[in-house]
Each structure stands twice: as C-alpha cells, then as structure tokens.
C-alpha positions as CSV (number, residue, x, y, z in Angstrom):
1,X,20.5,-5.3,40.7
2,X,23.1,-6.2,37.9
3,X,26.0,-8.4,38.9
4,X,29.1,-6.1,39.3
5,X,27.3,-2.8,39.5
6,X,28.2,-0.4,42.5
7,X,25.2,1.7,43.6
8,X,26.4,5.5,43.7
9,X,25.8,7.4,47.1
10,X,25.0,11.1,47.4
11,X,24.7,13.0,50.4
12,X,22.4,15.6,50.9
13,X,22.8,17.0,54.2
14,X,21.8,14.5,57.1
15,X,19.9,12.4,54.7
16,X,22.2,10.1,52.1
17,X,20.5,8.7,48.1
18,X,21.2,5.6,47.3
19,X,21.2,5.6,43.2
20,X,20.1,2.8,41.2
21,X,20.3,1.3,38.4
22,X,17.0,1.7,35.9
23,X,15.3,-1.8,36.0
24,X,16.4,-3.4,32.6
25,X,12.4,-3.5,31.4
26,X,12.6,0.3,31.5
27,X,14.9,0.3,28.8
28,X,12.7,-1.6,26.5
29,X,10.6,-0.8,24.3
30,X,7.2,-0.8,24.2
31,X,4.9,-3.0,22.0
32,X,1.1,-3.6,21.6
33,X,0.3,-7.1,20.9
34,X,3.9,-8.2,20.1
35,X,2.8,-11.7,19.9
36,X,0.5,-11.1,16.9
37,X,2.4,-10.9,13.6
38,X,1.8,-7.8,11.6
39,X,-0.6,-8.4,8.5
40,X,1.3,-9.5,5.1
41,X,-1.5,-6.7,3.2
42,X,-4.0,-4.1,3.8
43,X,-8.1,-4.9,3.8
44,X,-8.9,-4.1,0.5
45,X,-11.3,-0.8,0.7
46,X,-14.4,-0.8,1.7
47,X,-15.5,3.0,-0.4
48,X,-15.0,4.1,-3.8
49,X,-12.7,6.3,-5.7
50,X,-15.1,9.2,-5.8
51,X,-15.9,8.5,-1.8
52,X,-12.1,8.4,-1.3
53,X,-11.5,12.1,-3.0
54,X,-14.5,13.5,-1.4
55,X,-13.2,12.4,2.0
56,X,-9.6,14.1,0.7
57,X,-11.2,17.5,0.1
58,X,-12.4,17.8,3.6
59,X,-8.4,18.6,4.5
60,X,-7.7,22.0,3.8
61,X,-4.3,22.5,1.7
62,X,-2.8,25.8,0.5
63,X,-2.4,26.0,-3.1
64,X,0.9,25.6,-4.7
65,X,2.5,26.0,-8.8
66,X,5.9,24.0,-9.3
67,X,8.0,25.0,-11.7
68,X,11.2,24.0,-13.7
69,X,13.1,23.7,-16.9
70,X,13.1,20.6,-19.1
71,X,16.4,19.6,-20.7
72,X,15.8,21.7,-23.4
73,X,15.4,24.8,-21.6
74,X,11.7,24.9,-21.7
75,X,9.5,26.0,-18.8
76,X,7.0,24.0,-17.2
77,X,4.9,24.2,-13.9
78,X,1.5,23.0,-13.0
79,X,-0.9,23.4,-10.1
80,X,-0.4,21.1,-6.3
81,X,-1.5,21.1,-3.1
82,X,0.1,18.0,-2.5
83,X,3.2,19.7,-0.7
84,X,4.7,19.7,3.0
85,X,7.4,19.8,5.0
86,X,9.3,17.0,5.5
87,X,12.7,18.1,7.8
88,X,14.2,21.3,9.5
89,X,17.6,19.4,9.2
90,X,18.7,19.4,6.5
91,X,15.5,21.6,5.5
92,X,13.1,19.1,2.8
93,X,10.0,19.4,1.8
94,X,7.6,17.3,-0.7
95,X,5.0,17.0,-3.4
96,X,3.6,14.1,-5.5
97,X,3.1,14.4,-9.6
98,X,0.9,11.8,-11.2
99,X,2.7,9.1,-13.0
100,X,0.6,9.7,-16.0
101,X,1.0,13.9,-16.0
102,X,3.3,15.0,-19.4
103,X,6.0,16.8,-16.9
104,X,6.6,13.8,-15.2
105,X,9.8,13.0,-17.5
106,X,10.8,17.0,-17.0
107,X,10.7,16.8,-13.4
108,X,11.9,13.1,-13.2
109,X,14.6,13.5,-14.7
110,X,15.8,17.4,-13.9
111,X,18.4,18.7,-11.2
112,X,16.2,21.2,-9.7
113,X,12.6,22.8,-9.5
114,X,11.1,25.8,-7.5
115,X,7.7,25.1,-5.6
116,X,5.7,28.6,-5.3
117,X,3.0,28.9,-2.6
118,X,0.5,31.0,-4.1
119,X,-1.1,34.2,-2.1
120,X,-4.8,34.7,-1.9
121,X,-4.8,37.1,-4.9
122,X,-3.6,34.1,-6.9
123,X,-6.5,31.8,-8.1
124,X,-6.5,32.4,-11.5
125,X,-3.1,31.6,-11.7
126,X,-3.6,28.3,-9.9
127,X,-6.6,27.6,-12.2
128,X,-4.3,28.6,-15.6
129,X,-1.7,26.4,-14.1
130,X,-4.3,23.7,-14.1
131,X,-5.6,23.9,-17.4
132,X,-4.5,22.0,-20.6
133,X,-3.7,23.0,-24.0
134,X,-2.3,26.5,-23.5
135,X,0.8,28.2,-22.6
136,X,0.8,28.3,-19.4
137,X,3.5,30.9,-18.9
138,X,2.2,33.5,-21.6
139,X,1.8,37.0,-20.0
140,X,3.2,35.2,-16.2
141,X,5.8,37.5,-14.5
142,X,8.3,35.5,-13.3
143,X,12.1,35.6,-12.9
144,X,14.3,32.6,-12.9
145,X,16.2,31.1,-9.4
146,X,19.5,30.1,-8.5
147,X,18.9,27.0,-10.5
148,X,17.0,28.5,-13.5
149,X,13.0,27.3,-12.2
150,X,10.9,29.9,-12.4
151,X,10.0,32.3,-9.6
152,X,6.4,33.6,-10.1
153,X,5.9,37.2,-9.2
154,X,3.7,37.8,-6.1
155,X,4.0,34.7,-4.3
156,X,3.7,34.1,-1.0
157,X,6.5,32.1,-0.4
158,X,9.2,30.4,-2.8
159,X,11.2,27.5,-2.3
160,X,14.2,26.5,-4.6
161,X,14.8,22.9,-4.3
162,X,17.4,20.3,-5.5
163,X,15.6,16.6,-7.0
164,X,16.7,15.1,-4.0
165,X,14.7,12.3,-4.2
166,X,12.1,10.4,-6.0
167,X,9.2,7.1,-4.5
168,X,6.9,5.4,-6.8
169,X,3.9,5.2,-4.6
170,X,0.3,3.5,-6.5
171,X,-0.8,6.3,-8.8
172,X,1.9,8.9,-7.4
173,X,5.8,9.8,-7.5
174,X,6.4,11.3,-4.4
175,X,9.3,13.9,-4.7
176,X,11.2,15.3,-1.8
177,X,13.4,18.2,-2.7
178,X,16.5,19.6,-0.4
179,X,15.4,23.4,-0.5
180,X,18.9,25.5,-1.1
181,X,17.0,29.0,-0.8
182,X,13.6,30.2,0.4
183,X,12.1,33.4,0.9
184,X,8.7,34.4,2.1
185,X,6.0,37.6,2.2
186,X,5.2,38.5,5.8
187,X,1.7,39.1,6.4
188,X,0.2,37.8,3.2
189,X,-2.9,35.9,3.0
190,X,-2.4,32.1,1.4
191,X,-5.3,30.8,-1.4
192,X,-6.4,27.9,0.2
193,X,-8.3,24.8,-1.4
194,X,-11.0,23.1,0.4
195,X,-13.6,20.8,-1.4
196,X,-12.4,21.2,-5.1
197,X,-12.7,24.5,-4.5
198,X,-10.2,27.6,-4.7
199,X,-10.7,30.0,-1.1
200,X,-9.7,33.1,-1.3
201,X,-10.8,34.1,2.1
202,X,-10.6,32.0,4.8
203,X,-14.4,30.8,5.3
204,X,-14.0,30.2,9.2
C-alpha cells in the first residue's frame, strides 16, 4: 500500500469494504518483448509488384470519382477506391492520388474537392473517369458544391471536403479531407470493385 494513503471504508449493511488502492503495475502499460529494440527497417519483400496488386484486389472497395477545380476554374476528377473514413470527430475521411497522376498539382495545391461514391448503375462512369485523353466531364450531369467541386448526378453518397491535409507515402500522397457537408441515397446499391473488376451486383 502507498505511503500516506488512507484506505476508504464502506458499509454495507452488517458486512464493511475495505477499498484499495489499484497495485501500481495495473496502471502500466503493457508490452510484448519490451527488452527487444524495435527494427531500424522493414524485411525487404519477399513477392513481386504484380503478386502485391493481385493480393490487393482480393479486398473489396466501393468505387469512388473525386472531383475539384484547378486554379483556373477547370474541372477535374478521376476514378479511386482508395477512400475511407478516418474520424467521427471532427468527421475525415481519406484517399491517395499517385505522385505521378496529372491532377496531382490541382488537388495539391486546391482548398477543396468533393469525393462521389458511385451507385451500382455507375460503372461506366467510373470507367470514363478512368480513361485518358478525353473530356472527362463531356455530357456528365453534375452541379457544383459549397466549394465549387463537382457533384455528379446519381451518386450514392457525396462528401464535400476541405484539403485538410496532405502525407507523401512511397508511390502515394495520402489526402485526408475535413468533410463540411455530406449527403447520401438511402437504399441504393454501391458499384463495388473486386479483382480489377467493376461489380455491379454483389456476387455473394
């Protein structure tokens, strides 16, 4: 028992707790193998890139398009599924951009983009989103947001976020946006990506 400390006494009818003190190991924390000094780098891999991205499909993602404005008004958006939540409080989320994609200076750089999860009635829209060399927002309905990012008609959910912040991870630029309005579609089906491939149903 610690010097100086009085243990409390409650009575419950004829019977009287004595309360004590936690033991002062209870309060620490626990540690496996705290002796062994954590490694200065990871084993380099033991599989190759196309092993790696095979083993990557086998998680199933919903299919997103992000969208924004570059600083000359212009609208941009491409195809993820690298988004998820991040917090409740205050309410982030996330998504990673290759450091080698075109937008990356747009959405580097900008105040604000809008991250639209698309609905099952969607995949050619994630697969034009995809694509290269064409317009990518010729013949899309879509309003702009609070911000100005566009909002693609028929979405299944929208989230309008500010650039909160930015990591440079290997190959990636993870961005984590504070979301300052959402709305969703109750009851409508996500397009889901499993495998490099675009699900419109859900196959289980």
């Amino acid at each position: 028992m610690p010097a100086g400390y009085a243990p409390r006494l409650r009575g419950f009818g004829r019977h009287t707790i004595i309360a004590l003190p936690p033991s002062p190991t209870a309060l620490r924390p626990a540690f496996v193998n705290s002796s062994l000094p954590p490694p200065a780098l990871a084993r380099p891999p033991s599989f190759s890139a196309r092993e790696f991205r095979d083993a990557l499909g086998m998680f199933a993602t919903g299919v997103t398009i992000v969208t924004a404005r570059n600083a000359a008004g212009e609208l941009i958006g491409l195809t993820a599924n690298s988004f998820n939540s991040v917090s409740l409080e205050p309410p982030l989320v996330l998504w990673s951009l290759s450091r080698a994609a075109a937008s990356m200076p747009a959405f580097a750089n900008g105040s604000h983009y809008a991250i639209n999860v698309l609905a099952a009635d969607q995949k050619a829209l994630a697969e034009r989103f995809a694509a290269r060399g064409i317009d990518r927002f010729a013949g899309v309905e879509h309003h702009p947001g609070i911000s100005g990012a566009p909002l693609l008609a028929g979405a299944a959910a929208t989230f309008e976020c500010f650039n909160r912040s930015r990591y440079d991870e290997g190959d990636h630029v993870i961005f984590v946006g504070e979301v300052e309005r959402c709305q969703h579609q109750d009851g409508m089906s996500p397009l889901l990506y499993h495998g490099g491939r675009f699900y419109t149903e859900h196959p289980l």
